[in-house]
N, C-alpha and C positions, 0 to 999 in steps of 0.2 A: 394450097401452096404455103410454104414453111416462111415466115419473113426471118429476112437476116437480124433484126431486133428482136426477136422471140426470144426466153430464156429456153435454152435445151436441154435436157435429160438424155440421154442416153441407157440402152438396156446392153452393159458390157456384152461381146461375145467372147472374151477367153478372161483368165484366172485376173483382177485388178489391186491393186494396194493403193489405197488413199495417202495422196503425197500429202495432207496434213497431219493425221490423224496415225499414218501408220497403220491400219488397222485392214487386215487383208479380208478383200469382201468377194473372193472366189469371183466365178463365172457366173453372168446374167445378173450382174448385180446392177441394182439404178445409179449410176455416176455422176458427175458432170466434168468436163473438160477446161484446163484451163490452156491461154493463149500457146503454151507450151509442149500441150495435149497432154500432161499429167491429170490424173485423176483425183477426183476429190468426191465422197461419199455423200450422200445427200442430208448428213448431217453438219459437216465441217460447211456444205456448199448453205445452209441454212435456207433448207427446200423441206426438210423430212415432215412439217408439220402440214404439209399438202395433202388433199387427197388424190387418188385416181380414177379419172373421169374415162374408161375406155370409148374409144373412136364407135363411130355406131349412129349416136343419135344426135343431128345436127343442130337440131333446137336447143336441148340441153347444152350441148354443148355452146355456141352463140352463148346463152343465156350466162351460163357459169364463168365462161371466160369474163362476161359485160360485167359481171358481181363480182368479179374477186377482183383486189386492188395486185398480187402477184397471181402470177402463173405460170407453168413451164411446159413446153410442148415434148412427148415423149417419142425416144425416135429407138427402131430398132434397124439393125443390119441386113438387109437380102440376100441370102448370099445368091441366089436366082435371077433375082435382077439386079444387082451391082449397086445397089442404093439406099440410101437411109429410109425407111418407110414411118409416119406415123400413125402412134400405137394408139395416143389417146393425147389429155391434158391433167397435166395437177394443178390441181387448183384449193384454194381455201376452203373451209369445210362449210362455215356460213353461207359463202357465195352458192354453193351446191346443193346444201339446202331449202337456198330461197331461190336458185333456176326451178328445183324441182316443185317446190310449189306452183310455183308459175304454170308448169308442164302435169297438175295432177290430172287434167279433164284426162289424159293420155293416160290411159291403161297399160300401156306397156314402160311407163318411167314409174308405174307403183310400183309395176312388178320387178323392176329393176332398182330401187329404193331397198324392197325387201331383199333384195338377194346380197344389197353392199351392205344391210344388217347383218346379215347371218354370216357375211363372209368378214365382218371387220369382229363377231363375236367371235368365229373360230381363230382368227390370230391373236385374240388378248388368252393369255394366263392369267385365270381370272386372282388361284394365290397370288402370283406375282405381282399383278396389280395391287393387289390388295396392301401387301407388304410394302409396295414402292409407295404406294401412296401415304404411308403409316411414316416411313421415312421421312418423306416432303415436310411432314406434318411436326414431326420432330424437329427439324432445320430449321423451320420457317412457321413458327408455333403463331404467328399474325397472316399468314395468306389468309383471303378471302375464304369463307369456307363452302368448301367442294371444289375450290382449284386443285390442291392434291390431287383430287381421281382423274380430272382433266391430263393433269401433265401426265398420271405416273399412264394413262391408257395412248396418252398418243407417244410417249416414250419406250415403250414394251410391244407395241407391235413386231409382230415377226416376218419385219420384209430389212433389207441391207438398207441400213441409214441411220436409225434410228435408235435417240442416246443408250434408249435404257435395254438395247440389245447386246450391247459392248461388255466382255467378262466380267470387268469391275463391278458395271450396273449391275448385273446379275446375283453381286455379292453386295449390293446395296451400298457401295465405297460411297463416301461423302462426296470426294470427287468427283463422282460420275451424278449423282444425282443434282448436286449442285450445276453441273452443267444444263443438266433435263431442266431445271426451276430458269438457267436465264436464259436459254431458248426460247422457254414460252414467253417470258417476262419482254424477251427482244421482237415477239412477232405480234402479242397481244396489248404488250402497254405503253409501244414507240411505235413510231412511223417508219420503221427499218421497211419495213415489206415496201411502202409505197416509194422508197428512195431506189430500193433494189429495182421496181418498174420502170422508175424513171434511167436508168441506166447509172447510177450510182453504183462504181464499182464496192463490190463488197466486202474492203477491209474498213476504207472511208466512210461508209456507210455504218458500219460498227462502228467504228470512231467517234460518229455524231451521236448515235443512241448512246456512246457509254456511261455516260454521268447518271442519265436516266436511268438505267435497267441498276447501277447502283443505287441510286435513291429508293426505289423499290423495293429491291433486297432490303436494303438497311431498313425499311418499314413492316416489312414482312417477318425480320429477325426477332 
């Protein structure tokens, strides 16, 4: 049963444009809705640094839910039976690798472990990674080192949402990668994700992180 406090994903069924971003993300793309039922991409929605948990295995899932401070439950359309069905959960990528520890005795979460490597290595570009990352590296010549690979691989994956998919990333614009750097800077070095849980709508929510994710940057500069 789906609670009305859950955050929601939706998997679009026809053509969507992200009412912040502008950025037209065709058909079956990951969205979220707002009160108004415009669309917003799961990047503007500041969800894309999730993974995807599909529906299947109830421990893991339990588990990953219990470890991640966000989460979103993913829903798609029936058209068969008339209703939203869920598809799975996104959730943090730590939280999921520590359900799966939890779930090793289980043979079949290794075997499923391995298959979310192979499939998270055939959606990176590993030049493009490389290059994004070289970027990062350039902009923000004090990040930690090995943040670079971090941001530029969770930003270049090839699913709708995600900064470093958007044309500009693509051409490496400062703009766009600077966005990829406070993305992760907002989910990794503030408490944004645990305000977003608490139902902290998510401008106010930005709001409160923003001094912080500048102080960062400016340290990273």
């Amino acid at each position: 049963m789906i609670k009305d406090t859950e955050l929601k994903v939706f998997i679009a069924s026809s053509e969507v444009t992200c009412a912040e971003c502008g950025e037209a993300l065709g058909a079956h793309a990951w969205i979220t809705l707002l009160e108004n039922q415009t669309a917003l991409c799961l990047s503007c929605a500041d969800l894309d640094h999730l993974l995807f948990l599909p529906a299947g295995d109830a421990a893991l899932t339990r588990r990953a839910k219990k470890h991640s401070t966000l989460s979103a439950v993913v829903l798609k359309w029936s058209r068969a039976r008339k209703r939203y069905e869920r598809q799975g959960l996104l959730v943090e990528e730590d939280a999921l690798a520590q359900a799966e520890q939890e779930c090793l005795a289980d043979a079949d979460v290794r075997a499923r472990r391995k298959d979310r490597e192979t499939v998270r290595r055939a959606e990176l570009d590993q030049e493009y990674v490389t290059q994004f990352a070289a970027r990062v590296r350039a902009l923000f010549p004090h990040c930690p080192p090995g943040r670079e690979t971090v941001i530029a691989e969770h930003a270049c994956q090839k699913y709708s949402g995600r900064v470093g998919r958007s044309a500009s990333a693509k051409q490496l614009d400062e703009k766009a990668v600077r966005l990829a750097v406070r993305a992760h800077i907002r989910h990794t070095e503030t408490n944004y994700d645990q305000l977003l849980s608490q139902g902290v709508a998510r401008q106010a929510a930005r709001a409160e992180v923003e001094e912080k994710i500048g102080r960062v940057l400016r340290a990273w500069e």
